[in-house]
Residue, then its C-alpha position, 0 to 999 in steps of 0.5 A: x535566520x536560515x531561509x526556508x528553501x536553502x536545503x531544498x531543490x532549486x524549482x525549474x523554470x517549468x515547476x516555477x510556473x506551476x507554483x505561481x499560479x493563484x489559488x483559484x486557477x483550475x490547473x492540470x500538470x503532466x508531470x513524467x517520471x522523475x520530474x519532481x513531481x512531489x517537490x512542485x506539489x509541496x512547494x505549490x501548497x506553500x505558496x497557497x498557504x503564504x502568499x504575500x498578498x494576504x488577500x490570495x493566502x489560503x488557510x491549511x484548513x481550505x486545502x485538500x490534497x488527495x492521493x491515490x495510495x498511502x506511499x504517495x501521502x507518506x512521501x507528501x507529508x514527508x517532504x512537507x515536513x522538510x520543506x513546506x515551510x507554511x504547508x504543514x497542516x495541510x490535510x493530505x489523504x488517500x481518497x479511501x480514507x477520505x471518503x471513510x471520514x466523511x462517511x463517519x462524519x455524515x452518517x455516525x450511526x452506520x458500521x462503514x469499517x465492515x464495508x468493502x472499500x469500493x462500497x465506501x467510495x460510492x456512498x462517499x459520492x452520494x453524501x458528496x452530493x448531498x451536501x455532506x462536505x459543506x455540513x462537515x467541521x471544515x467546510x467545502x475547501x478552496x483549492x483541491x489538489x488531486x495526486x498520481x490523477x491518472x490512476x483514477x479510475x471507475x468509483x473513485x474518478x465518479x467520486x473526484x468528478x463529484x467532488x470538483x463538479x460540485x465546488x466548480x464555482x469557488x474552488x480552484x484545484x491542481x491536478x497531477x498525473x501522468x497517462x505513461x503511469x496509468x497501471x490501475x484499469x485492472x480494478x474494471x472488469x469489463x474489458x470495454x469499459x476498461x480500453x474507455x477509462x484511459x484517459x478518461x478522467x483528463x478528457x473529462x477536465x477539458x470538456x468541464x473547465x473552459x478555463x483550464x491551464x495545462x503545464x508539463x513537467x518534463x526534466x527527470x531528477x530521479x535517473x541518474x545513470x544511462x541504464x535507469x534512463x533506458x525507458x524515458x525516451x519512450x514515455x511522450x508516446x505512452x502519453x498519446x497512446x490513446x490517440x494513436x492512430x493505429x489503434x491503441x492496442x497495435x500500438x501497445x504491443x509495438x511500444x511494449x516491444x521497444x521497452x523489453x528489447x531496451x531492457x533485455x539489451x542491459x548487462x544481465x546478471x543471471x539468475x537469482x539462485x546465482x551465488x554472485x547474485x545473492x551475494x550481491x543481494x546481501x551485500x548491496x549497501x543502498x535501497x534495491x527492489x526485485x520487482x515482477x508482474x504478478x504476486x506469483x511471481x513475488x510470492x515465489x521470488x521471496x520464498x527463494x530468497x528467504x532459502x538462501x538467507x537473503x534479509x528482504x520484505x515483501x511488499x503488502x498490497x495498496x489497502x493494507x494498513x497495519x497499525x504499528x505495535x506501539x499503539x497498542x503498548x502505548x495504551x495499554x502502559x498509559x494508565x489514563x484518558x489523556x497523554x500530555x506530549x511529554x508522557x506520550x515520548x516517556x512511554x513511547x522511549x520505552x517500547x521497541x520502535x522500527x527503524x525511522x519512526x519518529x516519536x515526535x511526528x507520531x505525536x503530532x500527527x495522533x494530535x491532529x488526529x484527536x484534535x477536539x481533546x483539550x490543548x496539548x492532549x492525546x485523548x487514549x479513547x480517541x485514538x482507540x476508535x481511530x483503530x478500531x475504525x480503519x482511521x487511523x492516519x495513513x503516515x503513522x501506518x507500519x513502515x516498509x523499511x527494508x533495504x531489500x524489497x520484493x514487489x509487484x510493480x503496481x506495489x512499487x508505483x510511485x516509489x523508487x529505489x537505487x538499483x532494480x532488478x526486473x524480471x524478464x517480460x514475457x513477450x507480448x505473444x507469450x502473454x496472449x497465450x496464457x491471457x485471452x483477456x489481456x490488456x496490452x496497453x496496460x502491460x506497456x504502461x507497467x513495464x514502462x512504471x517498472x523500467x522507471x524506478x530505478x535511480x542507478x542500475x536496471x537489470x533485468x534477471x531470469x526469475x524462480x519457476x512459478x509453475x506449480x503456484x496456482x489461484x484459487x479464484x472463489x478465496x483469491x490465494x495462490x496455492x501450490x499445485x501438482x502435476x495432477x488436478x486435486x493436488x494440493x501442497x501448499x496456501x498462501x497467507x494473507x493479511x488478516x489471517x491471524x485471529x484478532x478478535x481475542x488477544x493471541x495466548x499461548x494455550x499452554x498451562x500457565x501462559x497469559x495473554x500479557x507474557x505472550x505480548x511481552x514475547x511478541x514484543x522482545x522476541x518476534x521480528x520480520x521476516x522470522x520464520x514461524x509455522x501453521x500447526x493444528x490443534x485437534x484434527x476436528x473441522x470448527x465448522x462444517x465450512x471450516x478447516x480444523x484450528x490452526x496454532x501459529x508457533x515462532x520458535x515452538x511457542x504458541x503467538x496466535x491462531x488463524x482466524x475464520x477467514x483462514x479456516x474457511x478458505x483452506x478449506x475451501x481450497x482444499x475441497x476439490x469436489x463434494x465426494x473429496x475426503x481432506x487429509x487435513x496438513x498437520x503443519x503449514x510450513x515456510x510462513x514468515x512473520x511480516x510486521x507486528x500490528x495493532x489491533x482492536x477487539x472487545x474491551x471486555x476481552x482486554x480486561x480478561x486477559x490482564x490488558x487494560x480496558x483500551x481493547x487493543x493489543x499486538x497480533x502477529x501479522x503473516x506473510x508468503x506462501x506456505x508448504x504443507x506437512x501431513x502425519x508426524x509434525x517431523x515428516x517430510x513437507x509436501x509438493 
């Protein structure tokens, strides 16, 4: 019999003492970049879970693992799956998808889906300390495992501090962070309250828990080349930053300087509009990510790469959780209220699946998910509420699979790639000049996460200008500008954009809702480009733009949703006195993903789509060119 462990890194001396520690122990783990953190978390649950001594095995059931993002869970679940041995029905989550859970759980009659998720995270709190886990199907766990813990800030550190502080007396729990890591203090808006929240999470376990044992993990796996291990040496002073006796911000300022200096001191491969540079994008045969500061910048970096032909994706934001198109196929060709495992793979083979996703790991994960069907069933109806709700699991969301990744680096935080490209930093002074609030120490700490993803080749590279690309701060889009104020050439499209609450149909005589699945289904991919064309020039409302058709290839997928017509129009009005010109085409969109989506069953069974009310909606992404008078006029800005 092969032992568990022979395809899996051997533990270090360092990670083997995290590992052994029994279940009760409360135990906080600085883990720097690259040091196998994942691993040791994954090889610690399977010793909780298989302890030779039966009296110190947990149950999966008594272990909760939280984590910050839904990239983290993935990676976790994954590599369970490959090592974890005995881990592999431990509960792994985010902590927004938790929190939901337990909201529906303790207060079903409530509509959660249409809370903001900060709204979640408080009253997840509140029902915490009411009793609502204890009251729960599975009880108050044993041992709770807190992941990239240094991202924990304002609600969601309220809701961890709850949560620990009321099992302290019969919970052990395993904390991981790493304070060089720590990029998300934006989410607070004071700045003061904001400089009090660096570290503020692990003070708080030091002063709570007389008993708590601290282990580093310090060896980095994941650098495999001098200039991917260009930014290490400086991560122990990240970590004492805030103790630095000069003055955190002082000392930000000098250590971001040190970073840019090593970053700028790298080969340098130019500018991205280079045709060496884009060959070499298009030919590179490994994972590579162009990584920027802000989503301007990103937004700006894939437009020019979509002009010269380079295949990429632009990464979606942290809360974005598309449901992949075949839930939808899969429900609507189930013809029944259960799927036996054997059914479930038979239509499963039968629909168009993106690359690495594996119909056995969806089926026991929406087995999981539905577990109070009968054995050895997926209950049809079950798996529509977990879309319709916003729960569905967080490891079946649609995949990120390209080669070739443009992203922010608060996207890219915690993943890693063989080669990235960064875009040069501006200086500290440069940043002052354009940010009168701004956060230094975080921009020290985001260099530092975007100088330590790479696993071969760093580079920094000269990025597009990105001056012309404004925020509109009432809607939160970037819209492209002019010289002069009022000038408006263009809007940036986000999730959600695309209507949903009926199936897309193509308005044109004889179409159906069905064809237009079936065209999304054999004909649309990502990154193809498609085109924002009004169908009548009369507002839908008076704070509402006129309608919108989205057209691939000059057939109708889809039309913007309210959302999209009242921020156009939003953007558009520069003052009350202002007469729009409404842009007869949006051009330059790209098609991100194909997703799932929930609407009325009734709608469902009009269109000919079965009574599961789900159906496939095209999901659109990057920031767009407007196009006013005749569609084949020139576009604008």
């Amino acid at each position: 019999m092969t032992a568990p462990y022979d395809d899996s890194p051997p533990l270090t001396d360092e990670q083997r003492a995290v590992v052994a520690l029994p279940w009760d122990t409360r135990l906080l783990v600085t883990a720097g970049a690259g040091s196998g953190k994942t691993h040791t978390v994954v090889r610690r649950l399977d010793a909780l879970v298989g302890h030779e001594d039966p009296e110190e095995a947990l149950e999966a059931g008594e272990i909760l693992v939280l984590s910050f993002s839904r990239a983290a869970v993935r990676e976790l679940r994954d590599r369970i799956a490959r090592h974890g041995d005995r881990a592999r029905r431990v509960r792994v989550q985010t902590f927004d998808s938790w929190a939901y859970q337990l909201l529906v759980r303790a207060h079903p009659d409530q509509e959660w889906a249409a809370r903001s998720f900060d709204e979640r995270i408080r009253a997840a709190t509140d029902a915490l300390e009411k009793g609502a886990v204890e009251a729960g199907e599975l009880g108050a766990p044993a041992h709770v495992v807190i992941d990239e813990a240094q991202d924990l800030v304002g609600d969601r550190r309220d809701l961890v501090e709850a949560l620990l502080d009321r099992f302290q007396r019969s919970c052990g729990f395993t904390v991981v962070g790493d304070s060089a890591q720590g990029i998300y203090g934006f989410q607070i808006e004071d700045p003061t309250e904001r400089a009090k929240e660096t570290d503020r999470f692990f003070d708080w376990l030091r002063e709570s828990y007389d008993d708590l044992v601290e282990l580093g993990l310090t060896e980095n796996f994941r650098a495999r080349s001098d200039q991917a291990r260009t930014a290490l040496p400086l991560g122990s002073r990240l970590q004492n930053l805030a103790a630095s006796p000069d003055g955190q911000e002082a000392a930000a300022a000098q250590l971001h300087t040190e970073l840019r200096d090593r970053l700028l001191d790298l080969p340098n491969l130019g500018n991205l509009t280079d045709g060496f540079m884009l060959d070499a994008l298009k030919t590179f045969p490994d994972t590579c990510a162009i990584l920027t500061r802000d989503n301007r910048q990103a937004l700006a970096v894939s437009e020019l790469l979509h002009e010269h032909g380079v295949d990429h994706a632009l990464k979606r934001s942290l809360q974005d959780r598309p449901v992949p198109h075949w839930v939808a196929e899969l429900l609507r060709r189930s013809e029944s209220l259960t799927l036996t495992e054997a059914r479930f793979l038979e239509l499963l083979a039968q629909i168009p699946l993106a690359p690495g996703v594996e119909p056995q790991r969806c089926w026991r994960s929406l087995r999981a998910a539905t577990r109070r069907t009968g054995r050895g069933l997926v209950d049809v109806s079950a798996v529509r509420r977990l879309v319709a709700e916003g729960r569905f699991p967080d490891e079946l969301a649609d995949p990120e699979s390209a080669r070739l990744i443009v992203s922010t680096v608060h996207r890219a935080k915690g993943l890693e790639y063989d080669r990235v490209l960064l875009l040069s930093p501006p200086s500290i002074a440069e940043l002052r000049k354009a940010h009168e609030d701004l956060d230094v120490p975080a921009e020290a700490r985001a260099l530092y996460v975007a100088m330590t993803r790479a696993r071969e080749d760093l580079y920094p590279v000269a990025g597009p200008d990105t001056s012309a690309i404004r925020r509109h701060r009432p809607t939160g889009r970037w819209y492209r500008g002019g010289w002069k104020k009022f000038a408006r050439y263009g809007i940036q499209a986000m999730a959600k954009d695309i209507h949903r609450e009926q199936p897309p149909d193509s308005h044109e005589a004889g179409g159906s809702a069905l064809e237009t699945q079936t065209y999304l289904l054999e004909h649309v991919r990502p990154g193809d480009a498609v085109t924002l064309r009004m169908r009548h020039p009369v507002p839908v409302g008076p704070d509402q733009s006129p309608p919108y058709d989205l057209v691939h290839r000059d057939r109708v997928v889809g039309e913007v949703s309210e959302r999209f017509r009242r921020d156009l129009r939003a953007v558009e009005a520069v003052s009350r006195s202002w007469e729009i010109t409404w842009p007869t085409e949006i051009v330059g969109l790209r098609v991100d993903t194909l997703e799932t989506v929930a609407g009325s069953t009734a709608a469902g069974v009009n269109a000919g789509l079965g009574g599961n009310g789900v159906w496939i909606a095209p999901r659109i992404t990057g920031i767009g060119r407007y196009r006013r008078g005749e569609r084949a006029g020139e576009e604008q800005g």
